[in-house]
C-alpha positions as protocol buffer text, in pm:
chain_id: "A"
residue {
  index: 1
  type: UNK
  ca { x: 2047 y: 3699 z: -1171 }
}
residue {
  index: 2
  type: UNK
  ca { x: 1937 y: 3579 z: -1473 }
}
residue {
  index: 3
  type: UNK
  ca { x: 1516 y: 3565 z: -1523 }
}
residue {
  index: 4
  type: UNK
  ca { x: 1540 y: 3226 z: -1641 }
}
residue {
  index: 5
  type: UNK
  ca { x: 1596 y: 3120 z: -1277 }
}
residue {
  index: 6
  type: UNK
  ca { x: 1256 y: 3298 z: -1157 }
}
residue {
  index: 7
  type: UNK
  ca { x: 1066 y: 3177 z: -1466 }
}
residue {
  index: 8
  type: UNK
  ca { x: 1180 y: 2810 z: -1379 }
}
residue {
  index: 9
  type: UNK
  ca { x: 1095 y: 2853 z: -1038 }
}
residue {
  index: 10
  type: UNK
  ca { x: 735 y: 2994 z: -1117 }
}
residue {
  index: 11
  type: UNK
  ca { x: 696 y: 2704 z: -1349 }
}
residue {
  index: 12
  type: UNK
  ca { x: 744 y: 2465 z: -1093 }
}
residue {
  index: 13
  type: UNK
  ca { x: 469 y: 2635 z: -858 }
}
residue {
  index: 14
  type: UNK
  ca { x: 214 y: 2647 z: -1143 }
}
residue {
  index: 15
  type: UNK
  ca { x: 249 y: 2275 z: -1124 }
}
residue {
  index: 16
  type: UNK
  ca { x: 148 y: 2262 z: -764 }
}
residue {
  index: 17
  type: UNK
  ca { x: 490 y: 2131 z: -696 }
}
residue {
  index: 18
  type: UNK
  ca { x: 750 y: 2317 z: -403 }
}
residue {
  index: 19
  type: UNK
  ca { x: 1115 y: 2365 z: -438 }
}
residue {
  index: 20
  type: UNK
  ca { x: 1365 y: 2567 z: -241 }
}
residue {
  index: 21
  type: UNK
  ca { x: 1617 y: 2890 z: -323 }
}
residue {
  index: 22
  type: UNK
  ca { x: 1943 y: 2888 z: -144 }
}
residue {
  index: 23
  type: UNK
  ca { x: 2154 y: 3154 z: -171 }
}
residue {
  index: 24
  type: UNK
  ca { x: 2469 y: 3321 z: -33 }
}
residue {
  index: 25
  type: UNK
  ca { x: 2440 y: 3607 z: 203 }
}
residue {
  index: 26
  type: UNK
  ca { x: 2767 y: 3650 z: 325 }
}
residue {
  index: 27
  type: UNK
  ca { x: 3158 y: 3571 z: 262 }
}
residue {
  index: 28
  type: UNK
  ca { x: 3457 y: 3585 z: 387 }
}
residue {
  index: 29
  type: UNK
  ca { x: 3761 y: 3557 z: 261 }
}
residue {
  index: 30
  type: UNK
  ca { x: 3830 y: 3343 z: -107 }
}
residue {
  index: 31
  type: UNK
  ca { x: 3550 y: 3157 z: -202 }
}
residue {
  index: 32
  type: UNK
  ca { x: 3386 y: 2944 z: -512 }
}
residue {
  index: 33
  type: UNK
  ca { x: 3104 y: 3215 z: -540 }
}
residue {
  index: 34
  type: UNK
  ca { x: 3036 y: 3568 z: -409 }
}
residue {
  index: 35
  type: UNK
  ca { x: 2758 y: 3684 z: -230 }
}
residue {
  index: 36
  type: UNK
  ca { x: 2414 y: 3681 z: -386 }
}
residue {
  index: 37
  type: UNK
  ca { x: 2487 y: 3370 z: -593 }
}
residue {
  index: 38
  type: UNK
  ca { x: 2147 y: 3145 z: -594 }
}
residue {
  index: 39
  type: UNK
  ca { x: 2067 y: 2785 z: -663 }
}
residue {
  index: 40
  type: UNK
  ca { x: 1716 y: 2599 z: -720 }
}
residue {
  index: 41
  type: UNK
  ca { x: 1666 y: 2307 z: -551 }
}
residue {
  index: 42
  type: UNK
  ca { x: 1356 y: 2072 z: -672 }
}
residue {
  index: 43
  type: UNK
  ca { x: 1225 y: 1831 z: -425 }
}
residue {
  index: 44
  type: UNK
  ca { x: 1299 y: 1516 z: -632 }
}
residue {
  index: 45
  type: UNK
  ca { x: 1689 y: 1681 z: -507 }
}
residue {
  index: 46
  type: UNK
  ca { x: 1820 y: 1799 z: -870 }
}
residue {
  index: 47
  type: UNK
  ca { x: 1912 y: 2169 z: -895 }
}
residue {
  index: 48
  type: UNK
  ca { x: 1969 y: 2473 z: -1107 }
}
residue {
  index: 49
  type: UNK
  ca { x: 2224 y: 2689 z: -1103 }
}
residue {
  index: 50
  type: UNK
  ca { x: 2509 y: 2675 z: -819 }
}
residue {
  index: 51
  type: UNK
  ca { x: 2660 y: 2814 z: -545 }
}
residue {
  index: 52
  type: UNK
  ca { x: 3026 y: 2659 z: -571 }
}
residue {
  index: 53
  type: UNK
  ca { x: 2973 y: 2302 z: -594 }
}
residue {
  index: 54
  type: UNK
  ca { x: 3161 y: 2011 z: -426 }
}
residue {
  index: 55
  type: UNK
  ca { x: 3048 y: 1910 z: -48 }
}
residue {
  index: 56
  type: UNK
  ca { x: 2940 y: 2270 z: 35 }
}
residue {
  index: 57
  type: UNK
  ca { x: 2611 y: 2240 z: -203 }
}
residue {
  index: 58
  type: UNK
  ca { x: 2593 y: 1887 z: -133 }
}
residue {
  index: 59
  type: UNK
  ca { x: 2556 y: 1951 z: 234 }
}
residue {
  index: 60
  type: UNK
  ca { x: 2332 y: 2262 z: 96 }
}
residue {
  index: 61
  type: UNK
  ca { x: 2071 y: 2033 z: -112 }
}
residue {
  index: 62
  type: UNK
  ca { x: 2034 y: 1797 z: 207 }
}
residue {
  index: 63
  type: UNK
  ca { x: 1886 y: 2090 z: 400 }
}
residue {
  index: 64
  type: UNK
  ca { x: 1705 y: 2214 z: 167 }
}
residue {
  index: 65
  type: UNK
  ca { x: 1541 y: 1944 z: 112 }
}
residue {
  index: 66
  type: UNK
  ca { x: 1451 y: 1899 z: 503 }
}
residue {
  index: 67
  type: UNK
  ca { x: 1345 y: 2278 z: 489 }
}
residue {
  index: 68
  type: UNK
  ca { x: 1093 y: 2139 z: 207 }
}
residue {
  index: 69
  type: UNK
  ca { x: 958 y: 1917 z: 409 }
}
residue {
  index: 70
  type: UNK
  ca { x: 937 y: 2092 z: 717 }
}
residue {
  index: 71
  type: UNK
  ca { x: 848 y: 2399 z: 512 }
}
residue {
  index: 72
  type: UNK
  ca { x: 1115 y: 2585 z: 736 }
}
residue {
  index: 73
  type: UNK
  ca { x: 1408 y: 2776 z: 675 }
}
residue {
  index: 74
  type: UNK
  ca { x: 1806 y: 2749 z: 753 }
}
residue {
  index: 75
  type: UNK
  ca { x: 2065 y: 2930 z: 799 }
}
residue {
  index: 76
  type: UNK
  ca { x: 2401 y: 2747 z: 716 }
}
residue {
  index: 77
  type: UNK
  ca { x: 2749 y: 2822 z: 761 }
}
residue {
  index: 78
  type: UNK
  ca { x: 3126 y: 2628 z: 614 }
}
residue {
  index: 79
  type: UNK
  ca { x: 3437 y: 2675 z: 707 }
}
residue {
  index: 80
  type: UNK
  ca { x: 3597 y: 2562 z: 342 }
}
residue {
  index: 81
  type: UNK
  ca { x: 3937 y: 2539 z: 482 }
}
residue {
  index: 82
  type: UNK
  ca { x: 3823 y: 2269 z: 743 }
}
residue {
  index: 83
  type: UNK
  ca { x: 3567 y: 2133 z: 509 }
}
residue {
  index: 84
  type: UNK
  ca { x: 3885 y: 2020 z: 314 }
}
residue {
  index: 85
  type: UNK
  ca { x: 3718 y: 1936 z: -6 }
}
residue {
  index: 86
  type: UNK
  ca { x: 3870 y: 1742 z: -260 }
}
residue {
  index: 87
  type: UNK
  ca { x: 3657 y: 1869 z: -532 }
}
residue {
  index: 88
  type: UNK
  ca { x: 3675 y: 2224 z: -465 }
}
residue {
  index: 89
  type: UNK
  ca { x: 3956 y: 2454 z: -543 }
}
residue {
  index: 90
  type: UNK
  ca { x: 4215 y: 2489 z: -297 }
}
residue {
  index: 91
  type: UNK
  ca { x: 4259 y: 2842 z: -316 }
}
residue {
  index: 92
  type: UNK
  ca { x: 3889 y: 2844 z: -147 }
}
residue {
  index: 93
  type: UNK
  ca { x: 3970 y: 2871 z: 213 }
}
residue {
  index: 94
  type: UNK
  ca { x: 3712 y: 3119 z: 337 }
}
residue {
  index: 95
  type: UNK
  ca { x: 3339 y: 3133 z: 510 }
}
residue {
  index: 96
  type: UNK
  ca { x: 3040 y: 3114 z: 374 }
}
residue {
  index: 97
  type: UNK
  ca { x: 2675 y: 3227 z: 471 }
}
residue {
  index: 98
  type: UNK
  ca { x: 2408 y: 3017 z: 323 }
}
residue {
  index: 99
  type: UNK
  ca { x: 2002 y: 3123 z: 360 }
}
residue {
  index: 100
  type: UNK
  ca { x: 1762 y: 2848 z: 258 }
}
residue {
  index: 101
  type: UNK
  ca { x: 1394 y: 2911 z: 219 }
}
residue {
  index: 102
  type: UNK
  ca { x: 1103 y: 2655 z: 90 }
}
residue {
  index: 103
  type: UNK
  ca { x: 908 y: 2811 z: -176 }
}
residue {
  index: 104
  type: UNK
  ca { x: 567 y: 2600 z: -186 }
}
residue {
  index: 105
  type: UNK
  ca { x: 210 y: 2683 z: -359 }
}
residue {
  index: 106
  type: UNK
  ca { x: -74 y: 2743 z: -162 }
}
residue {
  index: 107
  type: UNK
  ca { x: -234 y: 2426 z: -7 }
}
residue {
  index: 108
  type: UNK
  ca { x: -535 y: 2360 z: -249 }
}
residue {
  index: 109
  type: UNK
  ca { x: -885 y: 2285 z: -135 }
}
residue {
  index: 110
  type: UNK
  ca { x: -1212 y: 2208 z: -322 }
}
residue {
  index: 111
  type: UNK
  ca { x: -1516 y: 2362 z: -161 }
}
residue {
  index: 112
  type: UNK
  ca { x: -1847 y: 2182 z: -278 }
}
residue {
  index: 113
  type: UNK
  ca { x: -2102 y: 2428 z: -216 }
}
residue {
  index: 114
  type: UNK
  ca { x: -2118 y: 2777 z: -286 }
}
residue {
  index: 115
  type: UNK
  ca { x: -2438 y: 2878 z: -31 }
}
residue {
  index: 116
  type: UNK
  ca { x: -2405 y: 3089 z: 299 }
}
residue {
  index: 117
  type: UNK
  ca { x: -2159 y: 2833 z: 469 }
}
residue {
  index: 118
  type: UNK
  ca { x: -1926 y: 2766 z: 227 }
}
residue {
  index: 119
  type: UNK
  ca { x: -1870 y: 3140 z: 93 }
}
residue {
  index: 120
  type: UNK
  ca { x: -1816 y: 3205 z: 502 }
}
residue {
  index: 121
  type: UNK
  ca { x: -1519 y: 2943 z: 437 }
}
residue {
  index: 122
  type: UNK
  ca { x: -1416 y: 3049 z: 142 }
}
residue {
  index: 123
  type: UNK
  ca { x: -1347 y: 3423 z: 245 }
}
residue {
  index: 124
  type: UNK
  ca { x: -1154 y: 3299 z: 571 }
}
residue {
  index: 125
  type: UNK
  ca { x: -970 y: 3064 z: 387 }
}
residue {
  index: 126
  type: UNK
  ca { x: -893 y: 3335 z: 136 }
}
residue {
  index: 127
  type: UNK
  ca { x: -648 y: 3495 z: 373 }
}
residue {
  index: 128
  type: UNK
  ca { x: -495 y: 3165 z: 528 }
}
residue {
  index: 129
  type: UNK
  ca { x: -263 y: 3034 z: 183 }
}
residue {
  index: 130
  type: UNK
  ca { x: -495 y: 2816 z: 41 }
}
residue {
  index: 131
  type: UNK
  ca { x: -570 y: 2803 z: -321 }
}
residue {
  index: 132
  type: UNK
  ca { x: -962 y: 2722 z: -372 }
}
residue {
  index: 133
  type: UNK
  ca { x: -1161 y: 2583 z: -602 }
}
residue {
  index: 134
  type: UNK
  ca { x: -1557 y: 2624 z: -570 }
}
residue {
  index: 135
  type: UNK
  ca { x: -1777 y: 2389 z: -700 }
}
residue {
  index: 136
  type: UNK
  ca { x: -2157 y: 2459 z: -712 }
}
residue {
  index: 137
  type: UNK
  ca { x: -2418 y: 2317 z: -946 }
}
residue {
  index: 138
  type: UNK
  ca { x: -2611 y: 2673 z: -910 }
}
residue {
  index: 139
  type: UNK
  ca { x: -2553 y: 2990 z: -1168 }
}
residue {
  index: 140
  type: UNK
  ca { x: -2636 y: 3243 z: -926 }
}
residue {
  index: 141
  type: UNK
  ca { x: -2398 y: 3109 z: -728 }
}
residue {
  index: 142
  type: UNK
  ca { x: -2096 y: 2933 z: -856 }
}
residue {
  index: 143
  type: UNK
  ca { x: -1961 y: 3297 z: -979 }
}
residue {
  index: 144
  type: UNK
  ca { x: -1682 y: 3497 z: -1017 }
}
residue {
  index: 145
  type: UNK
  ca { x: -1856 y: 3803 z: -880 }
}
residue {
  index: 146
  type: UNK
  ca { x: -1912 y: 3558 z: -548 }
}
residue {
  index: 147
  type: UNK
  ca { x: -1590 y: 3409 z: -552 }
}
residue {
  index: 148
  type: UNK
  ca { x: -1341 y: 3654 z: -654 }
}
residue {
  index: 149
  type: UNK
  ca { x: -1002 y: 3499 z: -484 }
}
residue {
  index: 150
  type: UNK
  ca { x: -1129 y: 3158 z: -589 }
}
residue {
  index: 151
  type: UNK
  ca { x: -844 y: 2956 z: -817 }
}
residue {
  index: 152
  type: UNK
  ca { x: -1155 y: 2762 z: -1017 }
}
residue {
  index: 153
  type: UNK
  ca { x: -1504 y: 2788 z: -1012 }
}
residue {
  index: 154
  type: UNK
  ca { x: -1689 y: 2463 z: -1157 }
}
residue {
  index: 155
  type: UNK
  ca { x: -2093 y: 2498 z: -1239 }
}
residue {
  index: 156
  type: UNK
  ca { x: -2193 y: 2160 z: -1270 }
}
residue {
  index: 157
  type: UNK
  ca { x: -2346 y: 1855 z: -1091 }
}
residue {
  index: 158
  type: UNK
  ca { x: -2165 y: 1757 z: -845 }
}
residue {
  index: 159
  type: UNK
  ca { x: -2117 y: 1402 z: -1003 }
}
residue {
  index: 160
  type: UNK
  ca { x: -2027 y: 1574 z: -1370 }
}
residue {
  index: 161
  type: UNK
  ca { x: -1741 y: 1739 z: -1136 }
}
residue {
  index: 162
  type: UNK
  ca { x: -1573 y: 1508 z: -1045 }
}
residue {
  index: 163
  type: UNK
  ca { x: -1375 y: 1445 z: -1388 }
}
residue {
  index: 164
  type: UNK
  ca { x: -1229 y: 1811 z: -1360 }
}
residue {
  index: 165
  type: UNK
  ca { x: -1084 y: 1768 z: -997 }
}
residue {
  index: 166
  type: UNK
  ca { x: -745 y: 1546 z: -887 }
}
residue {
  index: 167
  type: UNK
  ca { x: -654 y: 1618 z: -526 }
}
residue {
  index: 168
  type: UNK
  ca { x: -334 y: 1460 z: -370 }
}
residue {
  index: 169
  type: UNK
  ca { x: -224 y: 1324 z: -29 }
}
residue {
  index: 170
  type: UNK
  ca { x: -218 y: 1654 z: 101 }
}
residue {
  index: 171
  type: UNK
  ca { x: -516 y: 1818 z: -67 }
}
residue {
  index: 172
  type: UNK
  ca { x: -838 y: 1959 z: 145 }
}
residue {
  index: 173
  type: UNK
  ca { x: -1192 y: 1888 z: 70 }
}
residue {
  index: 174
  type: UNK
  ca { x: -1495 y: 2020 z: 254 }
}
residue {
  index: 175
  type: UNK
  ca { x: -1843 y: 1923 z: 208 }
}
residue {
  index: 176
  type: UNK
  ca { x: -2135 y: 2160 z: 249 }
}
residue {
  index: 177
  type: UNK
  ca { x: -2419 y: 2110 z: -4 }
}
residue {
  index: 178
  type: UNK
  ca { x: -2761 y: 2180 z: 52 }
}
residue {
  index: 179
  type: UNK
  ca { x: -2900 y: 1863 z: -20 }
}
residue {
  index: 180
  type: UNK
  ca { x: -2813 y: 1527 z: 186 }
}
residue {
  index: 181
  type: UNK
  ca { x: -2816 y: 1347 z: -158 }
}
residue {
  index: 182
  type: UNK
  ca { x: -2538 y: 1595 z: -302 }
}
residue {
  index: 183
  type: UNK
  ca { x: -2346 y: 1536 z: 12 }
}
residue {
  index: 184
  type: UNK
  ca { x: -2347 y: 1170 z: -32 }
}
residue {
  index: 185
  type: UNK
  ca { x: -2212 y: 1157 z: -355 }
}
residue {
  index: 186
  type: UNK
  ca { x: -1929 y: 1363 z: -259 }
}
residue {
  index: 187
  type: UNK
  ca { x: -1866 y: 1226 z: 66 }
}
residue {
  index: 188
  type: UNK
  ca { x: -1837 y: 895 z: -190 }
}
residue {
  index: 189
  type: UNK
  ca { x: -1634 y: 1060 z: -449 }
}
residue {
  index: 190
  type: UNK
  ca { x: -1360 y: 1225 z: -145 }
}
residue {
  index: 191
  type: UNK
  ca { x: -1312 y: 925 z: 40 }
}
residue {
  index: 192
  type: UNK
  ca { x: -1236 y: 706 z: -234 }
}
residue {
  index: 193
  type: UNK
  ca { x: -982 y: 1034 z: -334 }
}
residue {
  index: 194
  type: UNK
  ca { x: -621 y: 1025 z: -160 }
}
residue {
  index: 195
  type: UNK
  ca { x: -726 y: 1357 z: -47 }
}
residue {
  index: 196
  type: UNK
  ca { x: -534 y: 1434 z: 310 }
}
residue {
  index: 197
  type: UNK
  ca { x: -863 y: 1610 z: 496 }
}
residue {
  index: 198
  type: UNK
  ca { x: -1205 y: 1555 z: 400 }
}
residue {
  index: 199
  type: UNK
  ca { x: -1459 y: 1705 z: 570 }
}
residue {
  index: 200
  type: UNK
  ca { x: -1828 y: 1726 z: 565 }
}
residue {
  index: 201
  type: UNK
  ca { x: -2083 y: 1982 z: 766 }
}
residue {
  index: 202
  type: UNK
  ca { x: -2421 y: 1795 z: 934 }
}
residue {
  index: 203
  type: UNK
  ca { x: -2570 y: 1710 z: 1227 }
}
residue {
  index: 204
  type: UNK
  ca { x: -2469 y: 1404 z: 1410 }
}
residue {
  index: 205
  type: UNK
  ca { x: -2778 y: 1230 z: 1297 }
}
residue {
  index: 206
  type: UNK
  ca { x: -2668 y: 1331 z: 957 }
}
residue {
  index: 207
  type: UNK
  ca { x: -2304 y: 1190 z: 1026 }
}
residue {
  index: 208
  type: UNK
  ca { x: -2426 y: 844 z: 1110 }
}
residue {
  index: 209
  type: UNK
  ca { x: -2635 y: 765 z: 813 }
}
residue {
  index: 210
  type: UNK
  ca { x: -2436 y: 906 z: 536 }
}
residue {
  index: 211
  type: UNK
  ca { x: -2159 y: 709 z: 728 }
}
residue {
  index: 212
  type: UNK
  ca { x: -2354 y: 424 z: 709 }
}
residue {
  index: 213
  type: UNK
  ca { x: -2450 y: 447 z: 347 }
}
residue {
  index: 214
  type: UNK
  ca { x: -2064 y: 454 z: 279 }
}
residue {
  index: 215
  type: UNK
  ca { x: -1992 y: 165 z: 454 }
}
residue {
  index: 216
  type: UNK
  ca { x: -2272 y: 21 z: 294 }
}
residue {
  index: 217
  type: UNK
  ca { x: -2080 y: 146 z: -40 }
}
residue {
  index: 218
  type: UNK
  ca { x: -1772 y: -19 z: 31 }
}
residue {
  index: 219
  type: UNK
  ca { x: -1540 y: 245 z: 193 }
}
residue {
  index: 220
  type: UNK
  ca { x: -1316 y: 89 z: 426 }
}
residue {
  index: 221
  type: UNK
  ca { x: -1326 y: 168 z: 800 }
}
residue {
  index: 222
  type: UNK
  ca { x: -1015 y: 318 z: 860 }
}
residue {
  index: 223
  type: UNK
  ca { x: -1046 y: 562 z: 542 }
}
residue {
  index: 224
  type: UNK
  ca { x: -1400 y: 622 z: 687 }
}
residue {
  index: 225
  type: UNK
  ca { x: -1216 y: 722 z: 1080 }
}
residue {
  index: 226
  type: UNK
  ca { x: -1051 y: 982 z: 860 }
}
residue {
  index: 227
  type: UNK
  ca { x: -1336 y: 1204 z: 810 }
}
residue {
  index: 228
  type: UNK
  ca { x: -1362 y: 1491 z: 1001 }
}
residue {
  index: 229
  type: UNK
  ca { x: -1736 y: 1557 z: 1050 }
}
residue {
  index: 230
  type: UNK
  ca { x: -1905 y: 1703 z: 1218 }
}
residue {
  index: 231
  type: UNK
  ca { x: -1685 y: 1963 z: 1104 }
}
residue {
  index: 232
  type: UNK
  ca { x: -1436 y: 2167 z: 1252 }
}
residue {
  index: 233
  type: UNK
  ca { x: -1337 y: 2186 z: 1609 }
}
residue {
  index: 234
  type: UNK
  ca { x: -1631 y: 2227 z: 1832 }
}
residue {
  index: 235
  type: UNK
  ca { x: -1659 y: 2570 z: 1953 }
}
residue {
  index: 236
  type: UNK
  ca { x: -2020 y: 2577 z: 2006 }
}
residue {
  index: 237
  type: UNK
  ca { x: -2018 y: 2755 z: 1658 }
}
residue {
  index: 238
  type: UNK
  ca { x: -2384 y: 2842 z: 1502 }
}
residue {
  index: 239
  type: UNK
  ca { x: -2346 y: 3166 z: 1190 }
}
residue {
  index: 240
  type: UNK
  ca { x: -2165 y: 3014 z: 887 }
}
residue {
  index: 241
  type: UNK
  ca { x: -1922 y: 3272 z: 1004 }
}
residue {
  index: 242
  type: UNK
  ca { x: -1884 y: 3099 z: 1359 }
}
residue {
  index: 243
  type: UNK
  ca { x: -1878 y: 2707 z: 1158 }
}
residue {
  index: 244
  type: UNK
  ca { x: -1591 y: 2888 z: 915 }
}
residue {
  index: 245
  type: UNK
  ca { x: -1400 y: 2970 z: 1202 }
}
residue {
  index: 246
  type: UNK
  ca { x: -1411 y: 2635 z: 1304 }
}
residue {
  index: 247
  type: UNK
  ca { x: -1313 y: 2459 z: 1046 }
}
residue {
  index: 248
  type: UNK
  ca { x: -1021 y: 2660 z: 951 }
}
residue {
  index: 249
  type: UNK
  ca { x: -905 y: 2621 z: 1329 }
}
residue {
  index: 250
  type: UNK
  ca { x: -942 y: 2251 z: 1240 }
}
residue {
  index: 251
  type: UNK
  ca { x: -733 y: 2267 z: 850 }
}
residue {
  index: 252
  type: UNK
  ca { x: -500 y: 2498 z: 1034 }
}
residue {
  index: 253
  type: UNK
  ca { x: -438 y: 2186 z: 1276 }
}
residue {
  index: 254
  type: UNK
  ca { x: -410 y: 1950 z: 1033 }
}
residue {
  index: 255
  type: UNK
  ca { x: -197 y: 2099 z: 847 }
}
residue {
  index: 256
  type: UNK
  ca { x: 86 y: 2186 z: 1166 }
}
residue {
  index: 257
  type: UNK
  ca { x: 51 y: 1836 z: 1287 }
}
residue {
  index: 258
  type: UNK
  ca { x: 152 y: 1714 z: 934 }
}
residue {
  index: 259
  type: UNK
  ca { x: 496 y: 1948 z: 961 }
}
residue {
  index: 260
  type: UNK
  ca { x: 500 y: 1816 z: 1332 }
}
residue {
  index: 261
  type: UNK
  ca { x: 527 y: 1439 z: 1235 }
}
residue {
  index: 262
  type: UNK
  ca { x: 799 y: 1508 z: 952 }
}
């Protein structure tokens, strides 16, 4: 197999995009390809490379695009003979074995606060497939020595952050500054993001007037039902090790109820 295909494929997860690998596992009899043969299938549906062509990869590319959004894999089997393909040669009258897989980067999150709570969610997070990004207006603490695993670290006002971040539909963003006034402007800045999760820490007291303020601020109600805050799920948590827990649980939910409605 030629590295081109690998290269393409990392390519494709550098730019936070997900595509699938198909490839034959098993044959019998004549067929278009022989076992091992591997196609790359992008989730806008176009491909690279092949493994035979005509109604057999057509068939092939509709799963695999399913499996991308389902992020689940298949296991597919054709009888060419009673496939009866125009397209395909007619000598081809075999079986073939077909293993699909979604290949997908990390889920990203931004974490705005580098303190005791959010380095508790950053190291559990760390071993749950999400790519990170730390953002902290402190030196001593928006490091690399801190945040090893991290994907970014930004050391900047929140506000003078908010040029270097982009999160998507299905992005994560949790909120846990040490300062209300921090927390407001990027409770702001998230909801008026198409970020999928948002989530702030705080009391309930806290909750209610920074919910206010954003109403006040112009954020609809329905993006505003969308937050998650308090937090996490309630599990009577109190360490930031106990609120990390939490709110991972809660991410982890999120993100099987989005697979769950697809």
């Amino acid at each position: 197999m030629s590295s081109a295909f690998f290269e393409e494929l990392n390519d494709i997860l550098k730019r936070g995009e997900a595509a699938a690998i198909a490839v034959i596992i098993r044959i019998e009899g004549s067929t278009p390809r022989k076992t091992g043969a591997r196609m790359l299938i992008r989730s806008d549906g176009t491909i690279s490379g092949t493994i035979g062509g005509g109604k057999m990869e057509a068939e092939t590319i509709k799963a695999a695009l399913e499996c991308l959004k389902t992020r689940s894999v298949r296991l597919l089997t054709f009888d060419l003979k009673s496939l009866k393909d125009p397209d395909m040669d007619l000598s081809c009258g075999g079986d073939v074995m077909i293993f699909v897989e979604p290949v997908a980067p990390p889920d990203r999150c931004v974490i705005f606060g580098g303190g005791h709570v959010g380095y508790a969610i950053y190291s559990i997070l760390s071993t749950l497939d999400f790519r990170i990004t730390i953002v902290d207006d402190r030196k001593s603490f928006a490091t690399r020595k801190r945040f090893p695993k991290a994907g970014k670290i930004i050391c900047k006002p929140y506000k003078d952050a908010f040029t270097r971040l982009s999160p998507g539909k299905e992005d994560y963003i949790v909120i846990c500054t040490r300062m209300h006034s921090s927390d407001g402007q990027c409770l702001e800045w998230a909801l008026k993001s198409p970020a999928g999760y948002v989530g702030m820490l705080g009391s309930k007291n806290k909750v209610k007037y920074l919910k206010k303020k954003m109403r006040d601020l112009g954020i609809k109600p329905k993006r505003l039902s969308q937050l998650h805050s308090p937090i996490g799920i309630e599990i009577g948590a109190m360490t930031p090790e106990e609120i990390a827990v939490s709110v991972a649980a809660e991410m982890i939910q999120v993100r099987s109820s989005r697979f769950a409605a697809l």
